[in-house]
Backbone as a printed PyTorch tensor [residue, N CA C, xyz], in Angstrom:
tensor([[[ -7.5320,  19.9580, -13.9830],
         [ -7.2840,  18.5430, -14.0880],
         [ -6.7080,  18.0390, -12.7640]],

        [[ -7.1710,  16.8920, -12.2760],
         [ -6.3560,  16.5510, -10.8040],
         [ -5.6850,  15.3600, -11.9610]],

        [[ -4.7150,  15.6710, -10.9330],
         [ -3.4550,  14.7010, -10.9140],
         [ -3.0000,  13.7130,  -9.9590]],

        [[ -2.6470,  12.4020, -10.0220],
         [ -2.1880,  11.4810,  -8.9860],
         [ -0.6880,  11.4770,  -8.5160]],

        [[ -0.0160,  11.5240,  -7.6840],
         [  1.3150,  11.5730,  -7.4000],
         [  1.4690,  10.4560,  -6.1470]],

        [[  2.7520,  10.4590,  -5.9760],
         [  3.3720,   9.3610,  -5.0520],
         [  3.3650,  10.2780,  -3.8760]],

        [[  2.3900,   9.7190,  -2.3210],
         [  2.4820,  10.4770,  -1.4930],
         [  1.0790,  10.9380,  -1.2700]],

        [[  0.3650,  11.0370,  -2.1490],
         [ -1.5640,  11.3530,  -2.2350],
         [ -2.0910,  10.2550,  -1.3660]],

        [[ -2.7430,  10.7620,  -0.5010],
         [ -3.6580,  10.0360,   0.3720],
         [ -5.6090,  10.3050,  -0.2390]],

        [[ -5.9740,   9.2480,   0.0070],
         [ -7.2930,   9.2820,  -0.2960],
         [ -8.3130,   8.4930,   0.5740]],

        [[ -9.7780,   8.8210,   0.5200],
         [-10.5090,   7.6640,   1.1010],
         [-10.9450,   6.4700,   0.1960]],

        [[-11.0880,   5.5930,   0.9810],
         [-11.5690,   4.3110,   0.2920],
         [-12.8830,   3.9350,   1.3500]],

        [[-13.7290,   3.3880,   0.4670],
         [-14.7160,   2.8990,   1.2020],
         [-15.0360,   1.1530,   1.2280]],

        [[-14.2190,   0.2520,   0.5700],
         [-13.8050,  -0.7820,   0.4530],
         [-12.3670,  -0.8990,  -0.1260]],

        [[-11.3810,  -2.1010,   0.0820],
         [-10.3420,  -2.3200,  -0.4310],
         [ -9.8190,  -3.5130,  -0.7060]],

        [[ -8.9590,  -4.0760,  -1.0940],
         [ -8.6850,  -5.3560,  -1.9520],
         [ -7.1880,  -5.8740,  -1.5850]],

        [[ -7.0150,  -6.1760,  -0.2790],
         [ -5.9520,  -6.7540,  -0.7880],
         [ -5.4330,  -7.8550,  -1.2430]],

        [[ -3.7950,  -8.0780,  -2.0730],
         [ -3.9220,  -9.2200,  -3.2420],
         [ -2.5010,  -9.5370,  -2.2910]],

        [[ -2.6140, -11.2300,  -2.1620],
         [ -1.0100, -11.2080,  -1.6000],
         [ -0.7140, -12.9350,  -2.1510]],

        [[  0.7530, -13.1040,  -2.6340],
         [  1.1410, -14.1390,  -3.0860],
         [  2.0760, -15.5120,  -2.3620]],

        [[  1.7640, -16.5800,  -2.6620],
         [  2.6720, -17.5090,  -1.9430],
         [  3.8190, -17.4320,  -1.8170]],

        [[  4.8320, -17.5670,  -1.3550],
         [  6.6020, -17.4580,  -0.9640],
         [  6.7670, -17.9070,  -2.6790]],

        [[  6.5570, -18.7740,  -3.4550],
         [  6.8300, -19.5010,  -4.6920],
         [  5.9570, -18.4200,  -5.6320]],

        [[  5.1170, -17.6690,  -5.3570],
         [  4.2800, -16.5150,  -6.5210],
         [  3.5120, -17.2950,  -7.7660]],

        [[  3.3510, -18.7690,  -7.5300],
         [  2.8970, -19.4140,  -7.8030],
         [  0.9030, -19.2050,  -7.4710]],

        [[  0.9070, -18.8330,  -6.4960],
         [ -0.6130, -18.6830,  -5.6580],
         [ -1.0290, -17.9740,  -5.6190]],

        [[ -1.8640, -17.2460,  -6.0510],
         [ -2.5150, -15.7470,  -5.6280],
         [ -3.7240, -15.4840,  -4.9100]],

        [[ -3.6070, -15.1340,  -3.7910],
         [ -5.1070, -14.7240,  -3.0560],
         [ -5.4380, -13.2750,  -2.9690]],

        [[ -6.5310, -13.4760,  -2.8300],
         [ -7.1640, -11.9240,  -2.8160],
         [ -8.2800, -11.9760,  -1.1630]],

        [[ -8.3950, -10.4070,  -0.5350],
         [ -9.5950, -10.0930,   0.3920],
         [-10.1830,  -9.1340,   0.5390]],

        [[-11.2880,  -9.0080,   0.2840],
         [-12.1120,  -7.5010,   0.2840],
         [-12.0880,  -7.4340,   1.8040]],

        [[-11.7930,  -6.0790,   2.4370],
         [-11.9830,  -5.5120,   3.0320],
         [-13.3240,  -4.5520,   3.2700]],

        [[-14.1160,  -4.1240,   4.4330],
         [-14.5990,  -2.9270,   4.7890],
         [-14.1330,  -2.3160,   5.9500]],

        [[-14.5960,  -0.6330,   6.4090],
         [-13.7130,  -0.7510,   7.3010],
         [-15.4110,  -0.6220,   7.9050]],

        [[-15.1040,  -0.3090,   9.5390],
         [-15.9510,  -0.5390,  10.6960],
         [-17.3350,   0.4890,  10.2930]],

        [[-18.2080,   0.6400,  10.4760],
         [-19.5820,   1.3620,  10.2190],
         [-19.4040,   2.7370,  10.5620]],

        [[-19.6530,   3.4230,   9.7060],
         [-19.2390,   4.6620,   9.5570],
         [-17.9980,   5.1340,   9.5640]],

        [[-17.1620,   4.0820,   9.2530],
         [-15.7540,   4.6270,   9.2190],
         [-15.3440,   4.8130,   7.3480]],

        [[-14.2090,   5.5290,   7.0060],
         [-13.4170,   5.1820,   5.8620],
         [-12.3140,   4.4310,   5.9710]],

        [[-11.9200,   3.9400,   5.0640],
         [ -9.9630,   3.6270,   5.0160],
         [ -9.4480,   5.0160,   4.5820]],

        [[ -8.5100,   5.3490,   5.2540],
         [ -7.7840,   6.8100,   4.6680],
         [ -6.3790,   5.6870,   3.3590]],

        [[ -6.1650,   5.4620,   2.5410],
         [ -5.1150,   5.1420,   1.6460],
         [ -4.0970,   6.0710,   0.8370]],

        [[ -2.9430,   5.3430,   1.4120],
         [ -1.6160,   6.5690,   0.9390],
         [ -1.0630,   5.6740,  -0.6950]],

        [[ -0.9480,   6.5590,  -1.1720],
         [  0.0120,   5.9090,  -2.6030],
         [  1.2860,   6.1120,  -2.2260]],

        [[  1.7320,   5.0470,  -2.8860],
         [  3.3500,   4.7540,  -2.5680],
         [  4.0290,   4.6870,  -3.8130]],

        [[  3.1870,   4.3670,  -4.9720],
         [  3.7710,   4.4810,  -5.8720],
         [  3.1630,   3.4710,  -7.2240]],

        [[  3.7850,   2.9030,  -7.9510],
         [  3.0130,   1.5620,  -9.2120],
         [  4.1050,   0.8290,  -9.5350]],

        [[  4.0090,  -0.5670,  -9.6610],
         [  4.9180,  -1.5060, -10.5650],
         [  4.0450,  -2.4590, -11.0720]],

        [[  4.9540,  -2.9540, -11.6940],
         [  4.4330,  -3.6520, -13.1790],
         [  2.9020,  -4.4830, -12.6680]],

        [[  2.4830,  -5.3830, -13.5860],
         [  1.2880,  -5.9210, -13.2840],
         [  2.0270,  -7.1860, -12.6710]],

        [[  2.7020,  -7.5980, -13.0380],
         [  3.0710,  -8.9100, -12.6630],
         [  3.8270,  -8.9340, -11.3550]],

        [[  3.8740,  -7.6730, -11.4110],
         [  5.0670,  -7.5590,  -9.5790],
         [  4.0430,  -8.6960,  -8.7130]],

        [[  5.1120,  -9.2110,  -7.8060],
         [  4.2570,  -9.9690,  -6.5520],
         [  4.9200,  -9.7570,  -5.0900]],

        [[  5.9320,  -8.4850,  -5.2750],
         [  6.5910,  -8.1350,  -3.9170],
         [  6.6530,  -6.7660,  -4.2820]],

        [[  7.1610,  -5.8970,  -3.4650],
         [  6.9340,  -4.0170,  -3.3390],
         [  8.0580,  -3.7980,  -1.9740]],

        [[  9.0290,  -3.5250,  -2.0220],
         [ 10.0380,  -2.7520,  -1.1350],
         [  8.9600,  -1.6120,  -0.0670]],

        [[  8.6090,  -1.6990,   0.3040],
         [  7.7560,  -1.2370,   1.6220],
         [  8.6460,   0.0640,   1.9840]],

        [[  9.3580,  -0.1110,   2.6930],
         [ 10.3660,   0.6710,   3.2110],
         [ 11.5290,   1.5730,   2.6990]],

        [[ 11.7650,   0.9660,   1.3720],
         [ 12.1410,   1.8540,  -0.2390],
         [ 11.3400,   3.2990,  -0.5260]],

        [[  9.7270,   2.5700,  -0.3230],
         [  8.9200,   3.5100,  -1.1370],
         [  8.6910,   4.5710,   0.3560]],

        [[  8.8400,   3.8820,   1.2270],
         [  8.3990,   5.1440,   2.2600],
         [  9.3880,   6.2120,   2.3670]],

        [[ 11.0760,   5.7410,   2.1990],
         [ 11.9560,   6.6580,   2.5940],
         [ 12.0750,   7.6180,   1.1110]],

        [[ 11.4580,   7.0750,   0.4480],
         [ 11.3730,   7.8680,  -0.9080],
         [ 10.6360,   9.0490,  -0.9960]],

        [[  9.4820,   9.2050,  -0.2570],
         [  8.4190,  10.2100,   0.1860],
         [  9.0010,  11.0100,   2.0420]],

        [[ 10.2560,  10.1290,   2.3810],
         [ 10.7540,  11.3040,   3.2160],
         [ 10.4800,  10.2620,   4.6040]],

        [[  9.9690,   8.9540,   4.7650],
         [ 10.2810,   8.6320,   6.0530],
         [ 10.7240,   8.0900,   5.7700]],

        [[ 11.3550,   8.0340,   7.2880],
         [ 13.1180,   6.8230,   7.6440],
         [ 12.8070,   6.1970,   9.0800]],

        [[ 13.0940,   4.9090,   8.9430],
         [ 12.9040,   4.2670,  10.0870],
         [ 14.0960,   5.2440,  11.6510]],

        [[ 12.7610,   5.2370,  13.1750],
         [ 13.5840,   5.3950,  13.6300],
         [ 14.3830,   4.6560,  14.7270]],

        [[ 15.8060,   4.7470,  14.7900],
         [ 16.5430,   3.8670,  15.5040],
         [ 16.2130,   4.3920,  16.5430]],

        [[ 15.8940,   3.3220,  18.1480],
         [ 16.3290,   3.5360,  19.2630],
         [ 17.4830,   3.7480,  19.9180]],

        [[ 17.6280,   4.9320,  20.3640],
         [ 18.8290,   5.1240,  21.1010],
         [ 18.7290,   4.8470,  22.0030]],

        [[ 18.1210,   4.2670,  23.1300],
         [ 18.1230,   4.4540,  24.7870],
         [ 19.5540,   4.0270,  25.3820]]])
């Protein structure tokens, strides 16, 4: 049986993204392809509800082990 986990990368050969007005009032959507003969490589980060209209970005990455890095110079 395969299994899906947080952190699974996959190919995509089209993709969808859905993004909402500041008010979440609006919803747009855009199919994507990528360039001719290329794939999208896509990482899972994780799932929330259906109605979510924002996602902590940077939550879900340090959750799978990256951390932003600070410049020291």
């Amino acid at each position: 049986m395969i299994s899906l986990h947080d952190g699974d990368a996959s190919f995509a050969s089209s993709f969808t993204k859905v993004v909402y007005s500041e008010d979440g009032k609006q919803c747009f959507s855009a199919g994507f392809k990528p360039s001719k003969g290329k794939k999208f490589v896509v990482l899972l980060l994780g799932e929330v509800d259906k109605t979510a209209i924002d996602y902590d970005l940077e939550a879900a990455l340090n959750r799978l082990g990256f951390y932003r890095k600070e410049d020291n110079r």
